[in-house]
mmCIF file of the C-alpha atoms, coordinates in Angstrom:
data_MODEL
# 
_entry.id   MODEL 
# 
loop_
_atom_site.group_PDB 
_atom_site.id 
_atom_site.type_symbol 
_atom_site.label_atom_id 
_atom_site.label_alt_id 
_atom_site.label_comp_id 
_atom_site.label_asym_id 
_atom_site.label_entity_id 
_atom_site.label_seq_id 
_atom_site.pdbx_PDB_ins_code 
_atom_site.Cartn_x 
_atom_site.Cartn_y 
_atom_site.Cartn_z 
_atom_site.occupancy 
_atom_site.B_iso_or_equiv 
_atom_site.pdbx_formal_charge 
_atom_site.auth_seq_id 
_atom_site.auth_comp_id 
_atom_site.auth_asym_id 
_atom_site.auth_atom_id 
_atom_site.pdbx_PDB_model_num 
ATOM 1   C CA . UNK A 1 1   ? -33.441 -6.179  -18.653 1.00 0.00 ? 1   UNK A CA 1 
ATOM 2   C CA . UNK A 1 2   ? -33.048 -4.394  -15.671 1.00 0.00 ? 2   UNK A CA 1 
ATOM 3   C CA . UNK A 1 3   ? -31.123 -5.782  -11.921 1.00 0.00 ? 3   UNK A CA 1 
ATOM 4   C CA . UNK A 1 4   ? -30.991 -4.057  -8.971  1.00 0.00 ? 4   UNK A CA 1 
ATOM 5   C CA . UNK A 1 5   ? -30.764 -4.445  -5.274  1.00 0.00 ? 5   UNK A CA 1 
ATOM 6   C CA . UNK A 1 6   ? -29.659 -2.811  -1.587  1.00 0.00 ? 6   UNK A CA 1 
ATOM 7   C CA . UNK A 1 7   ? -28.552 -3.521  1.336   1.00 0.00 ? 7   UNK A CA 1 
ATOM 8   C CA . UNK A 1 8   ? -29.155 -2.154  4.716   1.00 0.00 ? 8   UNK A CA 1 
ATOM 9   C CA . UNK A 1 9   ? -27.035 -2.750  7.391   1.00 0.00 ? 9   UNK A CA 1 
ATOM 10  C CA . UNK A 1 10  ? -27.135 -1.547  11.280  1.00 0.00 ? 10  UNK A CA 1 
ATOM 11  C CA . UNK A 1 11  ? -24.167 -2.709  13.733  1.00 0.00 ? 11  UNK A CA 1 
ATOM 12  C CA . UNK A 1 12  ? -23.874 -1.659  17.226  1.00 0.00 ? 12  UNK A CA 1 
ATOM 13  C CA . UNK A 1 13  ? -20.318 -0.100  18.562  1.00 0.00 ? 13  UNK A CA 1 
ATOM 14  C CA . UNK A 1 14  ? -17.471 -2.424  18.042  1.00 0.00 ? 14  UNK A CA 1 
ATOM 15  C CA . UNK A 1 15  ? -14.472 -0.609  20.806  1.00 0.00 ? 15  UNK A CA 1 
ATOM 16  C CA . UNK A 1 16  ? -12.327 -3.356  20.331  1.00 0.00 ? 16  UNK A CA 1 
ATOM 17  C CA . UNK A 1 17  ? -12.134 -3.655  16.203  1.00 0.00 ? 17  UNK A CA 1 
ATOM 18  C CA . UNK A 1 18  ? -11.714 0.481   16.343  1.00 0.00 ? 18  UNK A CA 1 
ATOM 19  C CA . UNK A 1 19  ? -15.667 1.638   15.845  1.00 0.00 ? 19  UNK A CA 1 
ATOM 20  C CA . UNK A 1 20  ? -16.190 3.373   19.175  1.00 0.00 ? 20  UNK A CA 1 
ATOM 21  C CA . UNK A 1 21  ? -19.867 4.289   17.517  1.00 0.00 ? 21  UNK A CA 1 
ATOM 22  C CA . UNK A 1 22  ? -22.733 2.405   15.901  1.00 0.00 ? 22  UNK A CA 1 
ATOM 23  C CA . UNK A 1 23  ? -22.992 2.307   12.439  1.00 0.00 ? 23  UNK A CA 1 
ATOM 24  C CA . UNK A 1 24  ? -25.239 2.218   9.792   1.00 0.00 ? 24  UNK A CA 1 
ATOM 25  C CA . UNK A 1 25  ? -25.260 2.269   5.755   1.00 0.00 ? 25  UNK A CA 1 
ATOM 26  C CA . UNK A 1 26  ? -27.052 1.412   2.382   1.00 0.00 ? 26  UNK A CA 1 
ATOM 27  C CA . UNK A 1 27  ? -25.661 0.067   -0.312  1.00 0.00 ? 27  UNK A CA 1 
ATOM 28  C CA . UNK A 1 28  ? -27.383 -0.121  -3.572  1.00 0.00 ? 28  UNK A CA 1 
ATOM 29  C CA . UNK A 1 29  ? -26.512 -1.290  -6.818  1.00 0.00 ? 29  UNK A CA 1 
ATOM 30  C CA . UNK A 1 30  ? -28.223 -1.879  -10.702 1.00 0.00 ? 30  UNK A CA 1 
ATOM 31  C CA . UNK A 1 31  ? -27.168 -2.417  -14.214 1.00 0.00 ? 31  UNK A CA 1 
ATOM 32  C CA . UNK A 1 32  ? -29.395 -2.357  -17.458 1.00 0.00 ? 32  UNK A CA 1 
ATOM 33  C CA . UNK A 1 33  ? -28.991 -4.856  -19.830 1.00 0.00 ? 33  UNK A CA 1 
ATOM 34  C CA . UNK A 1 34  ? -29.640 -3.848  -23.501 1.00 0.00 ? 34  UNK A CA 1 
ATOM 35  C CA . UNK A 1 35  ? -30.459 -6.038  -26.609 1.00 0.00 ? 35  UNK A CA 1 
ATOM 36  C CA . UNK A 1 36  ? -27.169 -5.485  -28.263 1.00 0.00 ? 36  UNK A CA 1 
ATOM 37  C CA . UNK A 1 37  ? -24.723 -6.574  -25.662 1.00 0.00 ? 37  UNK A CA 1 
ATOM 38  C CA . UNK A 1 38  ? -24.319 -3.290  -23.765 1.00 0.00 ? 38  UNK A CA 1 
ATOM 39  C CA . UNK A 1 39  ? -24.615 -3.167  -20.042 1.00 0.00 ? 39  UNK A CA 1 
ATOM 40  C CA . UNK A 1 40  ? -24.871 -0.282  -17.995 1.00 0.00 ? 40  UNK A CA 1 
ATOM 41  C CA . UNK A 1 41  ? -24.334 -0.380  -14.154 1.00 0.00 ? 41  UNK A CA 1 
ATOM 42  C CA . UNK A 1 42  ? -24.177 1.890   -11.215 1.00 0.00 ? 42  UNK A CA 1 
ATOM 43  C CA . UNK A 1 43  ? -23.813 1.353   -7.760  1.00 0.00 ? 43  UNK A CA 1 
ATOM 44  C CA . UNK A 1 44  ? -23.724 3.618   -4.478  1.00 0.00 ? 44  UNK A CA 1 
ATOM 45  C CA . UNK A 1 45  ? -23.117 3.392   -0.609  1.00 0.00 ? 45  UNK A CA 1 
ATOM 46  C CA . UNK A 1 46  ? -24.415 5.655   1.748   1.00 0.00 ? 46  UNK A CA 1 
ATOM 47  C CA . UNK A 1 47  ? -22.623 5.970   5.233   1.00 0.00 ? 47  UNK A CA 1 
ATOM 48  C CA . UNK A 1 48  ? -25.333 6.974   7.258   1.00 0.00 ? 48  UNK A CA 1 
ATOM 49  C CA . UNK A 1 49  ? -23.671 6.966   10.678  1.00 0.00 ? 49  UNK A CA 1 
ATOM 50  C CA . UNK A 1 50  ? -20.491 8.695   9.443   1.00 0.00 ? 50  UNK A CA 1 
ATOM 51  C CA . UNK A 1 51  ? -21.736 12.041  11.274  1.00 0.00 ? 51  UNK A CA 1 
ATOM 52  C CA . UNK A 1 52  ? -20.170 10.175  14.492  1.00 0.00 ? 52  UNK A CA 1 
ATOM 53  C CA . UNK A 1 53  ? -16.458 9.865   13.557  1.00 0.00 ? 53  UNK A CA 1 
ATOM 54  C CA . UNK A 1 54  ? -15.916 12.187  10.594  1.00 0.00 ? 54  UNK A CA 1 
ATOM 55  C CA . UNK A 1 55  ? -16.787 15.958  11.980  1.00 0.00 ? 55  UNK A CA 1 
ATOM 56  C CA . UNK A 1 56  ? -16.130 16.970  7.874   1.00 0.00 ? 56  UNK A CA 1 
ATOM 57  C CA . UNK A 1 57  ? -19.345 14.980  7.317   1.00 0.00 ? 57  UNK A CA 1 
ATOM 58  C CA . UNK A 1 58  ? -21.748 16.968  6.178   1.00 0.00 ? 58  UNK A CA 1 
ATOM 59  C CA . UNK A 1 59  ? -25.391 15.625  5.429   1.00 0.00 ? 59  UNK A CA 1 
ATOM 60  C CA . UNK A 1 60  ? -26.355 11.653  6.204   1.00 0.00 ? 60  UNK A CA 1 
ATOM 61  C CA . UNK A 1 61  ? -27.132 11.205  3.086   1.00 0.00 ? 61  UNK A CA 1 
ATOM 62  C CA . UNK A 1 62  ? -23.775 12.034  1.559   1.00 0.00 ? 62  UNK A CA 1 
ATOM 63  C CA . UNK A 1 63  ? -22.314 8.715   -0.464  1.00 0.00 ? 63  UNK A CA 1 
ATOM 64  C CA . UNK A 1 64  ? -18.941 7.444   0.675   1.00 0.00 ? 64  UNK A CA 1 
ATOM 65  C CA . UNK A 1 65  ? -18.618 4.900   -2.401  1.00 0.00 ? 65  UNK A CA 1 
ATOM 66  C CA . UNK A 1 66  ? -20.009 4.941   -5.792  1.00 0.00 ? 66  UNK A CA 1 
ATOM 67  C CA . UNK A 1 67  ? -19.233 3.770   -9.259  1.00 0.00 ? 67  UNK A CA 1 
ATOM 68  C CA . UNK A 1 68  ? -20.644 3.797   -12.603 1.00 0.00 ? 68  UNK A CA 1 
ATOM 69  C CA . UNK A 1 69  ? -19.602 1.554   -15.777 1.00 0.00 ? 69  UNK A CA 1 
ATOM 70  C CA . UNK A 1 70  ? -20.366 0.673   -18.972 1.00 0.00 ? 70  UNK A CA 1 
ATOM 71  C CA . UNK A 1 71  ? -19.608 -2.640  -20.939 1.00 0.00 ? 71  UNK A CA 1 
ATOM 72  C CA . UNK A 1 72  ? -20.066 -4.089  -24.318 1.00 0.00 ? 72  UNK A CA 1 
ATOM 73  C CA . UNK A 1 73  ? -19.878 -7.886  -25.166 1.00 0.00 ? 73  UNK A CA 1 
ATOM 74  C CA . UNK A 1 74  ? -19.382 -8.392  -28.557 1.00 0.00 ? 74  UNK A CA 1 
ATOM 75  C CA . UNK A 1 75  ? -19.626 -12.154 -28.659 1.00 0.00 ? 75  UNK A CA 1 
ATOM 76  C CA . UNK A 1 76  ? -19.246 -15.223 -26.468 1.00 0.00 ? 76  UNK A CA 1 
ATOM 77  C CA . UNK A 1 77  ? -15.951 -15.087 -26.456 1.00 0.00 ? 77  UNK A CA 1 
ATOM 78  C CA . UNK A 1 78  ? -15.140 -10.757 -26.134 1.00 0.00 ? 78  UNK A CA 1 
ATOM 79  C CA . UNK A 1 79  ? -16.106 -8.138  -23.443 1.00 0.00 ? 79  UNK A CA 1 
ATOM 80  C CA . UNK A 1 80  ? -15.115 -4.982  -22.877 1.00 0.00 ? 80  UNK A CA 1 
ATOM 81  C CA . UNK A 1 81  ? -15.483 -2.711  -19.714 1.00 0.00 ? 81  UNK A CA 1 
ATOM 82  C CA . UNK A 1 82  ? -14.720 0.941   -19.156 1.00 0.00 ? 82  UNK A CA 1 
ATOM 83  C CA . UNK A 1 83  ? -15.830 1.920   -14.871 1.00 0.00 ? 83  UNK A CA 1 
ATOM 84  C CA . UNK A 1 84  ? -15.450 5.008   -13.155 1.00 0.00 ? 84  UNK A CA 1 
ATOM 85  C CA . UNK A 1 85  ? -15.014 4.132   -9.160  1.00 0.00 ? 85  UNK A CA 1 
ATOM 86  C CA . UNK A 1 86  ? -14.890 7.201   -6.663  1.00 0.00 ? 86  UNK A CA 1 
ATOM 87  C CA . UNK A 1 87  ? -13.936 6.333   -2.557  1.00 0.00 ? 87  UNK A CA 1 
ATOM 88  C CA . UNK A 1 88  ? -14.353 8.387   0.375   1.00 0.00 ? 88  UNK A CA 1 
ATOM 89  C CA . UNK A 1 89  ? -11.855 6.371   3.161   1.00 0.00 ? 89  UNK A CA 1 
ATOM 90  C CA . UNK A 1 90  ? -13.523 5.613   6.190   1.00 0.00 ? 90  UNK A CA 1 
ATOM 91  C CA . UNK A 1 91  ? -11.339 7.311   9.264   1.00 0.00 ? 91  UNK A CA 1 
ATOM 92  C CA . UNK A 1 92  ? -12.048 5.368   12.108  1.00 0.00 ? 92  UNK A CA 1 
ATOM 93  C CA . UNK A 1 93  ? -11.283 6.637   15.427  1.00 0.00 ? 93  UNK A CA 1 
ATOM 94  C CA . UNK A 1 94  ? -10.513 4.563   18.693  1.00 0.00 ? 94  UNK A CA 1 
ATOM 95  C CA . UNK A 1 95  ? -12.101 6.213   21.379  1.00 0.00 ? 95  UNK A CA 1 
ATOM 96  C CA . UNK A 1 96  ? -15.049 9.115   21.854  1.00 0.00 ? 96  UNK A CA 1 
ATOM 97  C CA . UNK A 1 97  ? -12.802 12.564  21.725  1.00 0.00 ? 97  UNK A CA 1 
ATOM 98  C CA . UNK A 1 98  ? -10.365 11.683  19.569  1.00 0.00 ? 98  UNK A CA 1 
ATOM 99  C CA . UNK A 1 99  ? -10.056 12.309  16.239  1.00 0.00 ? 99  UNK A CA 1 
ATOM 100 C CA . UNK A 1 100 ? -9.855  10.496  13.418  1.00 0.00 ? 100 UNK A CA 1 
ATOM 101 C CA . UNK A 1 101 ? -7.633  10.648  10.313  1.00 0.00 ? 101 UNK A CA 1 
ATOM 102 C CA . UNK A 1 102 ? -8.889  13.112  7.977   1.00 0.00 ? 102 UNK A CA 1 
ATOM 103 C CA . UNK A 1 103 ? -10.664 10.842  5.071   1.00 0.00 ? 103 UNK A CA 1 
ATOM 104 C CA . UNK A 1 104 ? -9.410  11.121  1.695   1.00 0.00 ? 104 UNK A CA 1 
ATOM 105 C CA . UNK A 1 105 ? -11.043 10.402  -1.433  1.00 0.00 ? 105 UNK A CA 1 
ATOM 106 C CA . UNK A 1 106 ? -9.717  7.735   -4.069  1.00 0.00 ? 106 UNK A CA 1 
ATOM 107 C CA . UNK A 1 107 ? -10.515 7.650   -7.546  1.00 0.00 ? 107 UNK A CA 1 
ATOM 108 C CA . UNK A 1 108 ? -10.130 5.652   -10.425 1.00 0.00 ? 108 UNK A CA 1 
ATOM 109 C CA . UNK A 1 109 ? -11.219 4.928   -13.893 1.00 0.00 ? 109 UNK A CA 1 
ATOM 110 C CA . UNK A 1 110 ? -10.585 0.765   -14.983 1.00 0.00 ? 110 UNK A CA 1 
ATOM 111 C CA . UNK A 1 111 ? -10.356 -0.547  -18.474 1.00 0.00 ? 111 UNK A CA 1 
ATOM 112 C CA . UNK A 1 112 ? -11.237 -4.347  -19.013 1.00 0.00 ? 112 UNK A CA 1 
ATOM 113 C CA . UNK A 1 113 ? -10.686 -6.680  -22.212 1.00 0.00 ? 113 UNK A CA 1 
ATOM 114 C CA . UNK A 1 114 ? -12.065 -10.241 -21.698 1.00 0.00 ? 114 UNK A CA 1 
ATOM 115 C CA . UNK A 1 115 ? -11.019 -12.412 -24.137 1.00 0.00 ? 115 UNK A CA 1 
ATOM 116 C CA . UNK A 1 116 ? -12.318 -16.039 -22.518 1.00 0.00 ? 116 UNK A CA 1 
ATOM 117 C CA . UNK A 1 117 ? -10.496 -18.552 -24.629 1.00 0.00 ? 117 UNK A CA 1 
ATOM 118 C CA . UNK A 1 118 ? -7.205  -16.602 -23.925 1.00 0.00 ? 118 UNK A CA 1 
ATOM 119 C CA . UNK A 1 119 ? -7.281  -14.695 -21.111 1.00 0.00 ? 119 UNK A CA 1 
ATOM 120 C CA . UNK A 1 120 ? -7.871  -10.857 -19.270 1.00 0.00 ? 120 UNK A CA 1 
ATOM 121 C CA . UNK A 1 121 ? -6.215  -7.928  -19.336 1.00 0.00 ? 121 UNK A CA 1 
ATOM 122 C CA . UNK A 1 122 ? -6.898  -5.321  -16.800 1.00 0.00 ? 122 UNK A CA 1 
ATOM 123 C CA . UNK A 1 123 ? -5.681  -1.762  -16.434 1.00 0.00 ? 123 UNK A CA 1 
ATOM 124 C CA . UNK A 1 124 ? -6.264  1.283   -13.886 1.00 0.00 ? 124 UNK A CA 1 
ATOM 125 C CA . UNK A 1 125 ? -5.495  4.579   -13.505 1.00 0.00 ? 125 UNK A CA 1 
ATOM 126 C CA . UNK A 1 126 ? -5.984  6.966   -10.333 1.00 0.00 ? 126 UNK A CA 1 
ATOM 127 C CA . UNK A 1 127 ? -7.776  10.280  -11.090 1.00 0.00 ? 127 UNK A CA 1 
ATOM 128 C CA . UNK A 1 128 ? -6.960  13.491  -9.568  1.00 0.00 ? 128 UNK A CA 1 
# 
């Protein structure tokens, strides 16, 4: 069974939280569910306003945020995860003129075991 969604969002300039510009983004998101307990998921966010503070921006289209994953539940009580997640920071600058921190991108790759009678165990790992 396949989910899915987005959302669109729009806000005008906010001076006095640091967003001297309007801004505007999608983020979408789905997973596939298949018969034997594997789920696949993806999501994305585009910044589409990001052209205003980030003069490295290149197209409008260009995704700040996405993430892929896969995970297997073998039972009721067992699930494991595996999920790739890839950031672009947002560099947010105070005023028209000035520039912003150069944005740096953050990845990582997370490995989940779900064992609900007992417990969770997470791990993560950056990715250069």
């Amino acid at each position: 069974a396949f989910e899915g969604g987005f959302d669109y969002a729009r806000y005008a300039a906010q001076p006095d939280l640091g967003w001297a510009f309007p801004r505007e983004g999608l983020i979408t998101h789905g997973s596939y569910k298949f018969d034997n307990g594997v789920v696949i998921n993806a999501g994305l966010t585009l910044d589409m306003s990001r052209h205003f503070y980030d003069p490295s921006y290149g197209s409008r289209l260009y995704a700040t945020q996405y993430n892929v994953g896969l995970a297997y539940t073998a039972n009721e009580c067992t699930t494991v995860r595996i999920a790739y997640n890839n950031t672009l920071s947002v560099p947010i600058s105070t005023s028209p003129g000035v520039p912003a921190a150069p944005a740096v991108r953050d990845q990582s790759i997370v490995f989940e075991l779900d064992l609900r009678t007992l417990g969770d165990v997470k791990s993560s790992t950056g990715v250069r």
